[in-house]
N, C-alpha and C positions, 0 to 999 in steps of 0.2 A: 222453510223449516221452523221458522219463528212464530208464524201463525199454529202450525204443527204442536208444538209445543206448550203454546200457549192453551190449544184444545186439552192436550193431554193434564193440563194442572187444572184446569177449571173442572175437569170429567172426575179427577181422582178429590179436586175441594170437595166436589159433589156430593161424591161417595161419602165422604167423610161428616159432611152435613145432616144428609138424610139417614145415616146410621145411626148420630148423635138423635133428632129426631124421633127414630123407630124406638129405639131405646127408653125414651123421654118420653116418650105423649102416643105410641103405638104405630106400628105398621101402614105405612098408607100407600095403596097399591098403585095410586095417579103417580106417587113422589118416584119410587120404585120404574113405574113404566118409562117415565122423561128422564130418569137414568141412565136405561137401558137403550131408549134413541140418542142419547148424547153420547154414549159411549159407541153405537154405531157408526156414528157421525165421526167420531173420532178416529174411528179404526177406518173409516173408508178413505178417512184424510191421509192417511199415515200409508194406504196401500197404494195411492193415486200421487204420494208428492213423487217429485223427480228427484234425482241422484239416490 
């Protein structure tokens, strides 16, 4: 659960980066795309841990 966790705060710093970003300096659909795999990444962690 601690690696768990630890995905899910790095995924949401994430968001919070490249929003800061998009906002700042424009849209970029690379920063956007490795978002959206880390956030798969994340959600397949959290569908696969046990308990």
């Amino acid at each position: 659960m601690s690696a768990t966790r630890t995905m899910g705060t790095i995924t949401v710093g994430a968001l919070v980066v490249i929003t800061a970003y998009t906002v700042a300096l424009g849209s970029s659909g690379w920063l956007w795309f490795a978002w959206i795999v880390l956030g798969l990444v994340t959600l397949g962690m959290v569908a696969t841990r046990d308990g």
